[in-house]
C-alpha positions as CSV (number, residue, x, y, z in Angstrom):
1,X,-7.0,-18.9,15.0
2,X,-5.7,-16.5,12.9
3,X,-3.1,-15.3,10.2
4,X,-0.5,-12.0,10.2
5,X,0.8,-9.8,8.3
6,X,2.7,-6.8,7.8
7,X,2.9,-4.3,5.2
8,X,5.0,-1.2,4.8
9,X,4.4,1.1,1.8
10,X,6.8,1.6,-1.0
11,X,6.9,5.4,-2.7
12,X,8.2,6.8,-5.8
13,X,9.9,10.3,-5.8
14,X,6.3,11.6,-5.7
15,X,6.0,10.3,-2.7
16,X,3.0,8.2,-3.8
17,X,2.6,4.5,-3.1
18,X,3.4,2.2,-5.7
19,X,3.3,-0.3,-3.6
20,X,3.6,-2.5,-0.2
21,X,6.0,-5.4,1.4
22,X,4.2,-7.9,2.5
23,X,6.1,-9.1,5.7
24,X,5.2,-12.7,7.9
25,X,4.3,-12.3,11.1
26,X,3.2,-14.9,13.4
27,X,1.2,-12.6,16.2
28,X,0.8,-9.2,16.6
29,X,4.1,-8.2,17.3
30,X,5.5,-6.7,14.5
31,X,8.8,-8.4,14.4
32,X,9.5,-11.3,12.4
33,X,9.3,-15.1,14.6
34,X,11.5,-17.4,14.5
35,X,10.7,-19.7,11.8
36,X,12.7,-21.2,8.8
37,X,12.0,-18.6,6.3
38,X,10.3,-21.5,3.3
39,X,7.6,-21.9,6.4
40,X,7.3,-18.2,6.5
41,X,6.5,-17.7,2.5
42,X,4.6,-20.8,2.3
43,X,2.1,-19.0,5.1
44,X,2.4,-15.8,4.0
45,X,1.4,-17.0,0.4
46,X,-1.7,-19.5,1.7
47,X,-2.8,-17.7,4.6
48,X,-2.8,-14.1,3.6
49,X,-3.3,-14.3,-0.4
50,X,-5.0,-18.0,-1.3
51,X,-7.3,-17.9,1.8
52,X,-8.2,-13.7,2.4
53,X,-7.5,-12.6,-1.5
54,X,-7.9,-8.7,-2.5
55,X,-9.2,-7.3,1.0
56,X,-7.8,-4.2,2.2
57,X,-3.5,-5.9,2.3
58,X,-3.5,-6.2,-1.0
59,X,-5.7,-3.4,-2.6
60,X,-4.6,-1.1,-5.6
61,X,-0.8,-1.3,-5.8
62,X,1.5,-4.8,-6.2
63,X,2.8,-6.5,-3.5
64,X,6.2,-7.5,-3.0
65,X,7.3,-10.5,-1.0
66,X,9.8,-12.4,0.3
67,X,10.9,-15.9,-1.5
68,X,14.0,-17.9,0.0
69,X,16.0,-20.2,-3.0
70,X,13.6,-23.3,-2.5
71,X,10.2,-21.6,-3.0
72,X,11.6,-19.9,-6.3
73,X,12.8,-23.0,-7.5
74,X,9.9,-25.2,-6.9
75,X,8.2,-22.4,-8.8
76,X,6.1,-21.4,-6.3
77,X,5.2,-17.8,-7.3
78,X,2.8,-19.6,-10.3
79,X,0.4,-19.7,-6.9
80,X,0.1,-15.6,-7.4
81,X,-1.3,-13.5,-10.3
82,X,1.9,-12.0,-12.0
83,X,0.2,-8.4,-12.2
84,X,0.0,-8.1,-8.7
85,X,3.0,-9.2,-6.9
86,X,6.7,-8.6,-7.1
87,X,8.8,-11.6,-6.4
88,X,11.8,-10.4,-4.0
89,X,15.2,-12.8,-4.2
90,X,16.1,-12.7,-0.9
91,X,19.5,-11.9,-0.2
92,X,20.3,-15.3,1.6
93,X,19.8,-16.8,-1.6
94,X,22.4,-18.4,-3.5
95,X,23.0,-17.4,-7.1
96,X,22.9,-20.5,-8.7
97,X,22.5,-21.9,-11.8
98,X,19.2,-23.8,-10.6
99,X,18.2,-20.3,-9.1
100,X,18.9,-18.5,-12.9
101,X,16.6,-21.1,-14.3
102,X,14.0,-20.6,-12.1
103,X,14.1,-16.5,-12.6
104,X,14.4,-17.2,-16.1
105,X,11.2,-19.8,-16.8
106,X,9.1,-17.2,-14.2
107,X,10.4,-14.4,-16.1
108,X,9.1,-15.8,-19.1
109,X,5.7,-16.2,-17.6
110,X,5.6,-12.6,-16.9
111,X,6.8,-11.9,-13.2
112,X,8.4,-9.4,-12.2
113,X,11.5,-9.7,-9.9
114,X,13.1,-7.9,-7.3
115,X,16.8,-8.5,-5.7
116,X,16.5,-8.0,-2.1
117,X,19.2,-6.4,0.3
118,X,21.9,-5.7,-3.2
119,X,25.2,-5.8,-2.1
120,X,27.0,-5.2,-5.7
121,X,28.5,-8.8,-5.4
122,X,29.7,-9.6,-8.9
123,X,27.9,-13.2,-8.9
124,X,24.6,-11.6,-9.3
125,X,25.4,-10.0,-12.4
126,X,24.0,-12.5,-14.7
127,X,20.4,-12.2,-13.3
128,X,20.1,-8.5,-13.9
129,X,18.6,-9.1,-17.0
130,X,15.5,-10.4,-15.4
131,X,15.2,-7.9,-12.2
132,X,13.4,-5.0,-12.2
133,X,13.7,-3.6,-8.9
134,X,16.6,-3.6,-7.3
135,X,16.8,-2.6,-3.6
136,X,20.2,-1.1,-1.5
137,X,19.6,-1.4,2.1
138,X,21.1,1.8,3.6
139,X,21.8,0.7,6.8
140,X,23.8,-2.4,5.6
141,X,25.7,-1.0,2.5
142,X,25.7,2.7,4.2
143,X,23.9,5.7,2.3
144,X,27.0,7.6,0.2
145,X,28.2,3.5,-1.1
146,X,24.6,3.0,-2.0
147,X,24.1,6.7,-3.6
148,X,27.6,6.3,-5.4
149,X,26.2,2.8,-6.8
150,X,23.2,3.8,-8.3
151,X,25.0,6.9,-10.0
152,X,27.5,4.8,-11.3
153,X,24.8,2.0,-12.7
154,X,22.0,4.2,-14.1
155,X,22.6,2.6,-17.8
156,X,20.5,-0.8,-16.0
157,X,17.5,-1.4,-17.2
158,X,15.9,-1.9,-13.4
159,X,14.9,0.8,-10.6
160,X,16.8,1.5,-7.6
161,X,14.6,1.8,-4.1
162,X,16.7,2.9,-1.1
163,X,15.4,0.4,1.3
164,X,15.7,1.3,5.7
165,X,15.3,5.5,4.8
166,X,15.1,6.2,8.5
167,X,15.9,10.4,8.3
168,X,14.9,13.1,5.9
169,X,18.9,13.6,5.0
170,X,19.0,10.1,4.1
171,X,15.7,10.8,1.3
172,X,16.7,13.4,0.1
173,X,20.8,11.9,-0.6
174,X,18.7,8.9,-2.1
175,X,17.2,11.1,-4.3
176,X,19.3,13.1,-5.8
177,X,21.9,9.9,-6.4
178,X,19.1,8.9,-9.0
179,X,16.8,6.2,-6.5
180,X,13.5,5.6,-8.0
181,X,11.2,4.2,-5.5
182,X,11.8,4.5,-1.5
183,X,11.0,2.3,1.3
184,X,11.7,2.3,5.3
185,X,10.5,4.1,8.7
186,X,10.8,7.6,7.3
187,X,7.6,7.3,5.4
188,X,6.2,4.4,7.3
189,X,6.4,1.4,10.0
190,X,5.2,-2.0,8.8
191,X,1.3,-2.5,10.1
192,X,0.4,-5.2,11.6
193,X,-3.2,-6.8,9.7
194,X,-4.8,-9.6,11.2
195,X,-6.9,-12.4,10.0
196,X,-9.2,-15.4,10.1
197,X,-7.1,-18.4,8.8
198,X,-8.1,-21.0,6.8
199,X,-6.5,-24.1,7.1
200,X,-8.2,-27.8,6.1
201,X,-7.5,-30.9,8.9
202,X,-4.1,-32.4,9.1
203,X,-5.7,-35.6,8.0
204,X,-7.5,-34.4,5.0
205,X,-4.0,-32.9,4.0
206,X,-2.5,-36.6,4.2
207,X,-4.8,-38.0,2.7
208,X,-4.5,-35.1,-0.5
209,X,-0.7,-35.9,-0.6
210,X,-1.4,-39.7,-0.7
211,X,-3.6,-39.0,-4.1
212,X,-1.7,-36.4,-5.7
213,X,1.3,-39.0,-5.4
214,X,-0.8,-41.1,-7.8
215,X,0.0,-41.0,-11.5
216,X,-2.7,-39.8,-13.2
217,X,-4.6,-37.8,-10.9
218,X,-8.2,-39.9,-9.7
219,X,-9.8,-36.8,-10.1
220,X,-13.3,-38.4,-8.4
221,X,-11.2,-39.4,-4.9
222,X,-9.6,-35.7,-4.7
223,X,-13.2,-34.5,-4.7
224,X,-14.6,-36.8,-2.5
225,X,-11.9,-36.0,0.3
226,X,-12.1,-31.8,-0.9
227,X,-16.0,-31.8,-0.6
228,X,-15.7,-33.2,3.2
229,X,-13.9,-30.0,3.9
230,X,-15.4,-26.7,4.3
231,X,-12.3,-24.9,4.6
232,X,-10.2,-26.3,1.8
233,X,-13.1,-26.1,-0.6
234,X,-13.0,-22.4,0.0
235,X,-9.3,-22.7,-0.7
236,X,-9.6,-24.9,-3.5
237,X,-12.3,-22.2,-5.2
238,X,-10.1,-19.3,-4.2
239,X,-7.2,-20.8,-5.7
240,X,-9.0,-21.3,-8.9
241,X,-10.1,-17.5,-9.1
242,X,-6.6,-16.6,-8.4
243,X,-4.7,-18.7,-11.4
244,X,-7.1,-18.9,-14.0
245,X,-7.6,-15.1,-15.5
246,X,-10.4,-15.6,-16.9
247,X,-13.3,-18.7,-16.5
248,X,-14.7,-19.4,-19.8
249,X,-18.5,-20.5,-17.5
250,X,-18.3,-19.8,-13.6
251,X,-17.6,-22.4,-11.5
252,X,-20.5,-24.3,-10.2
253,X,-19.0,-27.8,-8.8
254,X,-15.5,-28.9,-6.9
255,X,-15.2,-31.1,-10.0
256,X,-15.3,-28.3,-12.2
257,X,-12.5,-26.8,-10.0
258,X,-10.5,-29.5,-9.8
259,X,-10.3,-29.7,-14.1
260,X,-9.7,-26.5,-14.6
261,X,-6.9,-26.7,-12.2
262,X,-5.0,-29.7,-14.3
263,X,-2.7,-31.8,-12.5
264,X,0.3,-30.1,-12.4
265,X,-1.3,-26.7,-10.3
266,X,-3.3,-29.0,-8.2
267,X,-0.3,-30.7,-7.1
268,X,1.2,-27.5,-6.7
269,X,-1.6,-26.1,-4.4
270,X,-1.4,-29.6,-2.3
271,X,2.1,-29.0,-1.9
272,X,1.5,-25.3,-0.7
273,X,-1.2,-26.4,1.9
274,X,0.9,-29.4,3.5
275,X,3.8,-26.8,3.8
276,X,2.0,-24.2,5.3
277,X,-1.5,-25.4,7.2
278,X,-0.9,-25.1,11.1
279,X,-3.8,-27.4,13.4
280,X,-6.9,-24.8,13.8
281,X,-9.0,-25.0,16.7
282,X,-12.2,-25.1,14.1
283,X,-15.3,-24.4,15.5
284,X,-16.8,-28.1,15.7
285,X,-20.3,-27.0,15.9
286,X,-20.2,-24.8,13.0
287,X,-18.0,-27.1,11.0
288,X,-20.5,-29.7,11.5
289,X,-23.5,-27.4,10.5
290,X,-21.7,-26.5,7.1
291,X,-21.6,-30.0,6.1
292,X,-24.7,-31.0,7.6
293,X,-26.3,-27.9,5.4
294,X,-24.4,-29.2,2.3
295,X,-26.0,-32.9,2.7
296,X,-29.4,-31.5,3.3
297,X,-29.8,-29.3,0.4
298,X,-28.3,-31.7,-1.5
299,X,-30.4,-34.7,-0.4
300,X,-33.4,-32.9,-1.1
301,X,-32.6,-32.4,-4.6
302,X,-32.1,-35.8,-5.8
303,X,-35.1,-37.1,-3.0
304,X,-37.4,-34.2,-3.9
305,X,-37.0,-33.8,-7.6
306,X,-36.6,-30.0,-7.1
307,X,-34.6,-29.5,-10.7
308,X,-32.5,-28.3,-9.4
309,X,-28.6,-29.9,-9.6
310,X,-27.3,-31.2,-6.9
311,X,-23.8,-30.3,-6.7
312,X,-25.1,-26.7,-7.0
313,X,-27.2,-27.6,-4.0
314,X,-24.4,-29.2,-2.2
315,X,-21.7,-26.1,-2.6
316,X,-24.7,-23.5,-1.8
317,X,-25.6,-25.4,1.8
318,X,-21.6,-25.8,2.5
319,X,-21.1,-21.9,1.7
320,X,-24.1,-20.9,3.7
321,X,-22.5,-20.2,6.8
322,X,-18.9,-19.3,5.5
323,X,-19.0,-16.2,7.4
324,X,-19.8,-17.8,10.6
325,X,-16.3,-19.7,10.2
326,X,-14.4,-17.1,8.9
327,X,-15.1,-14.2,10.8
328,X,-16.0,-11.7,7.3
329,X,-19.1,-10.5,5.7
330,X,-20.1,-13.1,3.1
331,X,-20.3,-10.8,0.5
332,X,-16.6,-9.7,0.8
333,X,-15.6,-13.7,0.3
334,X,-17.8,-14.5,-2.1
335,X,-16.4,-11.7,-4.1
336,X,-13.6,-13.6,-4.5
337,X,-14.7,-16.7,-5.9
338,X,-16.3,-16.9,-9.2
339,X,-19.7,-19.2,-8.5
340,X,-22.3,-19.0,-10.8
341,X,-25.0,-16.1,-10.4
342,X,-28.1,-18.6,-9.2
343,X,-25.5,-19.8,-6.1
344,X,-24.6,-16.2,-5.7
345,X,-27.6,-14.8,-5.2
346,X,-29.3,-17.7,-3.5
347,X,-26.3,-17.3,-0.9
348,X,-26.7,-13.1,-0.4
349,X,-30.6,-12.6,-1.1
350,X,-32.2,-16.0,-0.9
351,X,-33.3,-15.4,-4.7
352,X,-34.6,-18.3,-6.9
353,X,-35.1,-22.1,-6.0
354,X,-31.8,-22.5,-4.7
355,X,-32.4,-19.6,-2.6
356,X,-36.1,-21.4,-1.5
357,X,-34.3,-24.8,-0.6
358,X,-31.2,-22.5,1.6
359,X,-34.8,-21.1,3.2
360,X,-35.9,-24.4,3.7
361,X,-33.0,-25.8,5.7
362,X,-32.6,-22.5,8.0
363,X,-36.5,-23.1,8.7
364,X,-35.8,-26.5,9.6
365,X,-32.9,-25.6,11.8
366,X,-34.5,-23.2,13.8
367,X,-38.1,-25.4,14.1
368,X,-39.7,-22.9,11.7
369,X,-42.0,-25.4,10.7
370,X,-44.7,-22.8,9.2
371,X,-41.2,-21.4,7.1
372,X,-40.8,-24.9,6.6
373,X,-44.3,-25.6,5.1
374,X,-44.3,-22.7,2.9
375,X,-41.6,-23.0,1.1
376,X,-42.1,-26.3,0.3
377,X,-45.2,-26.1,-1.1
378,X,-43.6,-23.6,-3.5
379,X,-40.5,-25.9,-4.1
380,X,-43.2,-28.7,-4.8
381,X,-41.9,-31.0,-2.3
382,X,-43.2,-32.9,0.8
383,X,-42.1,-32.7,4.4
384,X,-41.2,-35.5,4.7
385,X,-38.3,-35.2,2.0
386,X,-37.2,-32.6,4.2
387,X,-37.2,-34.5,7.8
388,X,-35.4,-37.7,5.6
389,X,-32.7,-35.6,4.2
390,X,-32.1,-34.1,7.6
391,X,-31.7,-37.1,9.6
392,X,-29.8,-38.6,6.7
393,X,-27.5,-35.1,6.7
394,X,-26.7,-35.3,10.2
395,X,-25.5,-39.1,10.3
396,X,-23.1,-38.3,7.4
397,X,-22.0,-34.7,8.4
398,X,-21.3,-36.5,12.2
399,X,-18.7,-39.3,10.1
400,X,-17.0,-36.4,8.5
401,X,-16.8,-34.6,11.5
402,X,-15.0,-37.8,13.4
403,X,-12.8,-38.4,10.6
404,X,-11.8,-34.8,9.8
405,X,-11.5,-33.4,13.2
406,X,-10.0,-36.9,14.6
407,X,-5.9,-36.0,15.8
């Protein structure tokens, strides 16, 4: 299965982009479905950003999207790095005072807002202070009301961007009224960029929700029920990259993960993937593998004595065949989650003993059994370790697979 989305360029009077609107899609027609639109940002925000991250939709410039009244108040853009997004107030929105605090505590944190569709109504007044972009549909407001606002409001503190410029007249009235940034099928339709998505089982979701409802946090059962899930440990790592600026040490377990995330952003990513997962027809075979790879590499570890540790082991086998699920070079995914360098590199080039026990298990997959001898002998462990932990792997990896793919 896979996730949508549009983008259409925003320029400045250069005519350079400073920027793109992200737009939901649910297929490749570029229209927008028919979906309630807190479904639609919840998708948009966990199947384009959490899951995919900086590939080419998001390069370079900020990206501004769409957030309806309950997504802003539930705080929902503390998901996205503030210095690459642009939260948009849609114009559906209500301006209320719940809405002003919301703007106001996200302002604070260092967001920058947009007001969506402007129509000059006076009740939006009072968020100004906290908007720095403000966008004038011309089609709605019509171009000489939207020209004659902007020259009559240039003392504010935010940019004007004439939004729906469909004709050269239109730019070049938009531009010499004073309008800062430009946006609409002038310059540039919205393009359609498809995706892999990554979405964990409905079950595992449930049972995520049942633990986060618990006060504290069990920290241990949350990574139990994450480390049975290939998809949503990917999630669960990206997620981390995403809000945490900078990791004092790379991460290097889901435990790790899970503390640096607190309580309060893990219940907020919970929340984000029960709102927006749909069912994914998951490969089953390859699902299977990935955990069966996990419980190998790990198995030999603690069986073998390797020295190796064997939650490293565990995350290294799981990751293994990431691109296999996800349809993208594993390089490009593991760019965008911060694992230590020995996992790294054990993953891309097979380097070190981590890489030796990943050589170990592909051996052993594909009845290499010289491979298989070899690197054992180097690892310092015995065959039979290896034929244990598989057998061992493959009963636990096919109780996971029945309980996570169960509907």
């Amino acid at each position: 299965m896979y996730s949508y989305v549009a983008r259409q360029p925003i320029f400045n009077r250069k005519q350079q982009t400073i920027g793109y609107e992200l737009l939901f899609r649910d297929g490749e027609s570029n229209a927008f479905p028919n979906i309630d639109a807190n479904e639609a940002t919840c998708r948009l925000v966990m199947e384009n950003y959490m899951a995919i991250g900086d590939n080419r939709s998001y390069k370079g410039q900020r990206n501004f999207i769409n957030f309806p009244d309950h997504c802003l108040i539930e705080l929902m853009p503390l998901l996205l790095p503030k210095d690459k997004v642009v939260i948009e107030i849609l114009e559906s929105c209500s301006p209320s005072d719940e809405l002003l605090q919301a703007v106001k505590h996200l302002h604070q944190k260092g967001y920058v807002f947009a007001l969506d569709d402007f129509d000059c109504c006076p009740e939006w007044h009072r968020f100004l202070p906290y908007i720095s972009v403000i966008k004038l549909d011309l089609l709605a407001l019509g171009v000489e009301a939207s020209c004659q606002y902007v020259r009559d409001n240039q003392h504010l503190k935010a940019k004007f961007l004439a939004e729906k410029v469909e004709t050269y007249e239109d730019y070049t009235k938009a531009q010499a009224a004073g309008f800062h940034l430009f946006q609409g099928y002038f310059f540039s339709k919205p393009e359609v960029l498809k995706s892999r998505k990554v979405a964990p089982s409905e079950l595992t979701t449930v049972q995520l929700l049942h633990e986060i409802a618990r006060d504290p946090v069990d920290f241990t059962r949350i990574e139990n029920i994450v480390s049975r899930d290939v998809s949503l440990s990917y999630l669960l790592l990206r997620y981390v990259n995403t809000v945490t600026k900078r990791l004092r040490t790379p991460i290097s377990s889901f435990r790790q993960a899970l503390v640096y995330l607190g309580e309060d952003n893990l219940r907020l990513f919970i929340g984000v993937v029960a709102t927006a997962h749909a069912a994914l027809e998951k490969p089953k075979e390859l699902y299977s593998l990935s955990l069966l790879r996990a419980k190998m590499c790990e198995l030999m570890v603690t069986k073998g004595g390797v020295g190796l540790r064997s939650e490293q082991a565990f995350l290294a086998g799981m990751f293994s065949l990431l691109d296999a699920l996800l349809d993208n070079s594993l390089d490009s995914l593991l760019d965008m989650i911060q694992l230590q360098p020995e996992i790294k590199s054990a993953l891309l080039q097979r380097n070190g003993r981590l890489g030796l026990l990943l050589d170990v298990v592909d051996a052993f997959c594909t009845a290499d059994w010289t491979r298989v001898s070899i690197c054992c002998q180097v690892l310092g462990i015995k065959e039979e370790v290896v034929h244990e932990s598989y057998l061992a792997a493959v009963e636990w990896a096919d109780k996971c697979t029945a309980v996570n793919l169960k509907r």
